[in-house]
N, C-alpha and C positions, 0 to 999 in steps of 0.2 A: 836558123829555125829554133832557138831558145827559147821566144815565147810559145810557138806553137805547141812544140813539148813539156813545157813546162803546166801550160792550159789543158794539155791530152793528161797530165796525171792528175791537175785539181780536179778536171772532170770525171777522173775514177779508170781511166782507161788504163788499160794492164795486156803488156805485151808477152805472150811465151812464147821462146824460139829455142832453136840449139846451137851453140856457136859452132858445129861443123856444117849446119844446114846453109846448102846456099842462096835459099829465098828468102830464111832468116839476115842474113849476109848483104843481100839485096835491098832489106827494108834498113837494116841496122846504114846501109851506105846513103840512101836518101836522106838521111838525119844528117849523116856527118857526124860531126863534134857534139851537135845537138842531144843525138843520142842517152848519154847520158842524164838526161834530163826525163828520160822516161821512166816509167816502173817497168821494166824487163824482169824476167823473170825464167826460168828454167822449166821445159815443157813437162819434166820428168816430176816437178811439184803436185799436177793435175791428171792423173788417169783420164780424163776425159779429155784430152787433146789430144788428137790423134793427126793433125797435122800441122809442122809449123812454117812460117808463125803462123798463131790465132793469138787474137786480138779480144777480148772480153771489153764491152763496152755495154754498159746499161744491162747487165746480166746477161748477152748476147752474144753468142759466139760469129769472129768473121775469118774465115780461115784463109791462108796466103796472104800474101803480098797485099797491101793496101795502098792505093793512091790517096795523096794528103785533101785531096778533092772529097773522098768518100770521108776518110776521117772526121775531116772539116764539116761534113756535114750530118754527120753520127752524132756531133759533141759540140759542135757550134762555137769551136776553135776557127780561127785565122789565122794564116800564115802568108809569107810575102811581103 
C-alpha cells in the first residue's frame, strides 16, 4: 500500500493516534510496512482530538478506525 500512503499524505491527510491505543494499532496494521509513508503524528500535539485515531482530511475531522474504501474516497487516492 506505498502509493496509497504515499497519495493520503500528498493529499494533506494527517493521522493522530497513540502507540498504546489499539484502534490506533489496528489502522497503523492495515498499512503494514506502508505505514510509514503516512504523516502520523501524536494525538497529544492537538487538544482537540479527543479520540484516536482521527484522521484530519480537508480540515475535517474522521474519528476511529478508517477503512481504505472511505479514505479512498475522502482524497481520491487508490489503492490495490
Amino acid at each position: 500500500y506505498d502509493e496509497f500512503a504515499r497519495c493520503l499524505k500528498e493529499k494533506g491527510a494527517v493521522i493522530y493516534g497513540a502507540d498504546w491505543c489499539k484502534f490506533t494499532q489496528e489502522q497503523r496494521g492495515m498499512f503494514g510496512a506502508s505505514f510509514k509513508y503516512l504523516e502520523y503524528r501524536d494525538f497529544s500535539e492537538r487538544p482537540d482530538i479527543k479520540v484516536t485515531p482521527t484522521w484530519i482530511i480537508s480540515g475535517k475531522f474522521y474519528e476511529r478506525v478508517q477503512s481504505f474504501d472511505k479514505l479512498s474516497e475522502l482524497t481520491g487516492c487508490t489503492y490495490g
